[in-house]
N, C-alpha and C positions, 0 to 999 in steps of 0.2 A: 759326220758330214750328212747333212740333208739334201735332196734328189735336185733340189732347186739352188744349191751349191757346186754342183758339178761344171766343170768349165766345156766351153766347147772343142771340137773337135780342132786341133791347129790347124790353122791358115796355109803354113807352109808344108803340111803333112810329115813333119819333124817325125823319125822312127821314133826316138828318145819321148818327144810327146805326148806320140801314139799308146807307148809303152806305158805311161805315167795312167791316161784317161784312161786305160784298159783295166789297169791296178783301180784305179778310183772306180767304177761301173761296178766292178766287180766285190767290191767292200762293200760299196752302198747295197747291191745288189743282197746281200747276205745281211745285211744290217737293216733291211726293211722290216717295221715288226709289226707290217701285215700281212706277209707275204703268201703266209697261207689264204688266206681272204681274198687276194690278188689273183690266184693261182684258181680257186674253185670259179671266179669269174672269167678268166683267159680260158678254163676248160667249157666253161659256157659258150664262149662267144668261137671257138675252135669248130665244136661239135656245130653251130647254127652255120659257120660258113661250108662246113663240108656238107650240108644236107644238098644246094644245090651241084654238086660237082658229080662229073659220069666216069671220072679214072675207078678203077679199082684195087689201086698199088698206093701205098705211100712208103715213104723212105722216109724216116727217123733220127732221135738220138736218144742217146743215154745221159738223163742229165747230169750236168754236175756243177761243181761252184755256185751252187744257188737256184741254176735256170729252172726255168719252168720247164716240168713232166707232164710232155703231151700223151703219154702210153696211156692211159684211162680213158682219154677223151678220143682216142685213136680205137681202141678193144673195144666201145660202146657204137663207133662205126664201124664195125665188121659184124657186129652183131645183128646189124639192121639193114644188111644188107638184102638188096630184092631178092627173090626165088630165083636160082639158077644159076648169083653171080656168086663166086666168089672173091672176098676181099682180102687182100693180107697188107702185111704190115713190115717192114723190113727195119733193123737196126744195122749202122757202118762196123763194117772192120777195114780198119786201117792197111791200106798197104804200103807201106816206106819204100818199096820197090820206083811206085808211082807218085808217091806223095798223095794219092787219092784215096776215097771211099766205094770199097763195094758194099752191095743191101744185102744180106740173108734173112731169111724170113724170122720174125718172132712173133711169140704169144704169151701168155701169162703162165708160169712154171714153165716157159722152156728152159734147156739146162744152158749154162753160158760159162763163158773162160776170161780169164783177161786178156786185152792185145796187146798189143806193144807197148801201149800207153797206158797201158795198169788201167781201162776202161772195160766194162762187162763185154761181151760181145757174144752173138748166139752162138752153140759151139753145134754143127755137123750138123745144118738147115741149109735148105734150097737157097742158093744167089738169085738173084733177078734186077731186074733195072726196074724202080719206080717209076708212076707218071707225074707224080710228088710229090715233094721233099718238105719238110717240114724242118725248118732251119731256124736255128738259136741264133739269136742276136744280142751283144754288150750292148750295142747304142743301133741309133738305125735314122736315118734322116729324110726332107722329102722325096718323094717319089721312087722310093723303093731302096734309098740307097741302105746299105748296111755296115755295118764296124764288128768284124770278126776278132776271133782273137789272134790272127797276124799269122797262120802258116799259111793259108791258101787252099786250105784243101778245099773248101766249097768252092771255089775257081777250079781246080784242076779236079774236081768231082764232076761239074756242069761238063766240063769241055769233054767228059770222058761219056757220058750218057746219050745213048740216040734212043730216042726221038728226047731231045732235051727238056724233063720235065720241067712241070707249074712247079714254081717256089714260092713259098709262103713264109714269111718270117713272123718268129714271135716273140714275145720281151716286153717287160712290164715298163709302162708310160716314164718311167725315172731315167730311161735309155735315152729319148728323143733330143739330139740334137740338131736344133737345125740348122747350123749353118756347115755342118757335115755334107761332103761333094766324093763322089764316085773317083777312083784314081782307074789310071789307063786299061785294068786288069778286070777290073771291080764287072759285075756279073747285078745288075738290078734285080731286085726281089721283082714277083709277079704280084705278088701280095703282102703289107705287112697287118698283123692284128696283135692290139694288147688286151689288157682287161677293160678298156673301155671299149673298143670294138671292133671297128675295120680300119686301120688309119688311114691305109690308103689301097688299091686298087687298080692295076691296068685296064684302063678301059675294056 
């Protein structure tokens, strides 16, 4: 299937659907055969949006099924960070408890464990609350809206963090649907970018 085969997001927000277009995003997604090419260009345009921003936390993932690896373009901003700040970088461990994500700090050779969901996670690093999140996106539509992969936990991540950070979504241009609409729960991106650039922005 090619990117421009993909159907839109349903009308009626059918789970059954939802499930369907998540399977399909995510094959394409892995069957793109530039993805590498895509990827060194989303860490371009990653690295240029974060030169203007003043947080010094970001909160992470671990990729996987395909998504783009922001950890490069993340470690090449702590590196250039001003005299005196420091910057860290947090990857999620899962707590089933809450359904939510906490941060712990990570870096390049930290050591890590599986969580619960068979995903790396830093193992015995500092927690802390990000000022933002760097959030994977299957599909994503206008104005910030996003198509997760359906547990909620970036819903019930946001509601759990004060001071509520900046969200940034990322995902290669093959995601964009637009006639995709936020449902009652749905949490708007602050920002999304792909490898073509900024696609969209809150004022």
């Amino acid at each position: 299937m090619l990117p421009n085969d993909l159907p839109d997001a349903p009308a009626n927000d059918a789970p059954d659907e939802r499930l369907a277009l998540r399977k399909k995003l995510i094959a394409v997604r892995l069957a793109l055969p530039d993805r590498l090419e895509r990827a060194v260009e989303l860490q371009r345009v990653l690295r240029v949006w974060l030169v203007g921003r003043r947080e010094a936390s970001i909160g992470a993932y671990w990729p996987i099924k395909g998504e783009f690896d922001p950890l490069p373009a993340l470690y090449r901003w702590t590196e250039g960070a001003p005299e005196g700040v420091m910057r860290r970088i947090g990857l999620p461990v899962a707590d089933r408890t809450t359904g939510s994500l906490r941060f712990h700090v990570w870096y390049p050779g930290c050591e890590t464990e599986l969580d619960a969901y068979d995903i790396p996670k830093p193992k015995d690093t500092e927690e802390f609350a990000p000022a933002i999140l760097v959030v994977p996106c299957l599909g994503f539509g206008p104005g910030g809206v996003r198509l997760g992969y359906g547990g909620g936990f970036f819903e019930r991540t946001l509601s759990s963090i004060t001071p509520r950070p900046v969200t940034v979504g990322v995902s290669y241009t093959h995601g964009f649907l637009p006639m995709l609409r936020s449902g009652p729960k749905d949490f708007p991106l602050d920002a999304m970018l792909t490898e073509d650039g900024v696609m969209w922005e809150r004022p």
